[in-house]
C-alpha positions as CSV (number, residue, x, y, z in Angstrom):
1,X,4.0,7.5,-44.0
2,X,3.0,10.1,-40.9
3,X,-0.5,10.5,-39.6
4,X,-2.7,8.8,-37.0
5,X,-3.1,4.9,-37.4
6,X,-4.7,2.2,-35.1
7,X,-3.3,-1.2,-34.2
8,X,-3.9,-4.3,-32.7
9,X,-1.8,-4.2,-29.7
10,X,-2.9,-6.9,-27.7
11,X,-5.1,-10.2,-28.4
12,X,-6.8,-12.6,-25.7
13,X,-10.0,-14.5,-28.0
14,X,-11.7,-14.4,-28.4
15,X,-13.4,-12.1,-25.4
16,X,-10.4,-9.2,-25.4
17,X,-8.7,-7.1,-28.1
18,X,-6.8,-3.7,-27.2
19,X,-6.4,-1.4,-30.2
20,X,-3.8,1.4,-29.8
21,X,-4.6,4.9,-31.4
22,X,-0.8,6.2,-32.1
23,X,0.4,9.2,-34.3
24,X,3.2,8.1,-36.3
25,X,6.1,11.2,-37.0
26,X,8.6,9.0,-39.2
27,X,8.8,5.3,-40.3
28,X,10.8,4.2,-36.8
29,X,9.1,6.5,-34.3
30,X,5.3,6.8,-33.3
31,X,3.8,8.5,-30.2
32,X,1.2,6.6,-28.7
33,X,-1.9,8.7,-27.8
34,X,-5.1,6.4,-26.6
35,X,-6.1,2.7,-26.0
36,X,-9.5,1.3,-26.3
37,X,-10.1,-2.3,-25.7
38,X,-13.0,-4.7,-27.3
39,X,-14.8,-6.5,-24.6
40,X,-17.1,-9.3,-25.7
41,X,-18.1,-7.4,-27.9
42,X,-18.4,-3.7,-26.5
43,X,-15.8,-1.0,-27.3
44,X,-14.3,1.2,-24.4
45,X,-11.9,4.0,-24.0
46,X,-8.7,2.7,-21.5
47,X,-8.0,6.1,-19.1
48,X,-4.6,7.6,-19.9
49,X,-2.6,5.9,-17.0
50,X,-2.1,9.3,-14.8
51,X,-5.9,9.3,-14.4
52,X,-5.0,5.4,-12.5
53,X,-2.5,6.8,-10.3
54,X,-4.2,9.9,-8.8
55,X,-7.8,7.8,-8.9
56,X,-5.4,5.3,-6.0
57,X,-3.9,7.8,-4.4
58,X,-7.2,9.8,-4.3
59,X,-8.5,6.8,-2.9
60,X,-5.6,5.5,-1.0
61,X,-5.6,9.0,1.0
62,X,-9.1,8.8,1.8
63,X,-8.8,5.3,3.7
64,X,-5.4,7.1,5.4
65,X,-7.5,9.8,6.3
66,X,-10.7,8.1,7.7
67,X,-9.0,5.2,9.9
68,X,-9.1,5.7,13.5
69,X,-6.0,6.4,15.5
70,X,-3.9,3.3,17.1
71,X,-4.7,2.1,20.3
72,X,-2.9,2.7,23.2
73,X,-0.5,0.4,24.4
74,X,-0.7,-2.5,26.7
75,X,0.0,-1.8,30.4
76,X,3.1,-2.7,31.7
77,X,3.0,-6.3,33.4
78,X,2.8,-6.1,37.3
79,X,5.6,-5.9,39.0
80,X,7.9,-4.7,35.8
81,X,9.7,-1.5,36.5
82,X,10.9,0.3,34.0
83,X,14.7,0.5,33.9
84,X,16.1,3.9,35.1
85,X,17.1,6.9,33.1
86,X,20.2,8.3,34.9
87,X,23.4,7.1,33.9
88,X,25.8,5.4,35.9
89,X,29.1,6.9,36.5
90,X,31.6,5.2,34.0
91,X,35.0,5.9,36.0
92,X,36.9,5.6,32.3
93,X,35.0,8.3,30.7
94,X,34.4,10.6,34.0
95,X,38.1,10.7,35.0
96,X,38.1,14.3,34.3
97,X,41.3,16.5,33.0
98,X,44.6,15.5,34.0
């Protein structure tokens, strides 16, 4: 019992069916190889699901690619100052050697 066989994989009546094309090697294991599905009556071919994946990243990339840069940011509110960058003598830390 090895060769190709087609089965019903999936049922939603009465408007969807998906049939699985699948080469069987032994009685326990099969390798699935296509899907099609039956859509009110019209048969297509499912794309292999790598095809999805770089189709959204394809796409996904493009949008990344095409959006504008961020906006600056706000101005500071007036009279803020921004706090100071030199450090402050900590007399702990800055005793020096002994």
């Amino acid at each position: 019992m090895t060769d190709i066989e087609y089965m019903l994989s999936d049922v939603m009546e009465p408007h969807l069916y998906v049939i699985r094309k699948q080469k069987r090697e032994n009685p326990e294991k099969v390798t699935p190889m296509l899907s099609y599905y039956l859509l009110d009556g019209s048969i297509y071919q499912a794309p292999p699901l790598c095809n999805i994946f770089v189709a959204r990243i394809v796409s996904f990339s493009s949008i990344l690619s095409s959006s504008p840069p961020a906006p600056p940011p706000p101005p500071f509110p007036e009279g803020y100052t921004p706090p100071t960058t030199t450090r402050e003598a900590d007399p702990i830390i800055d005793q020096g050697s002994s």
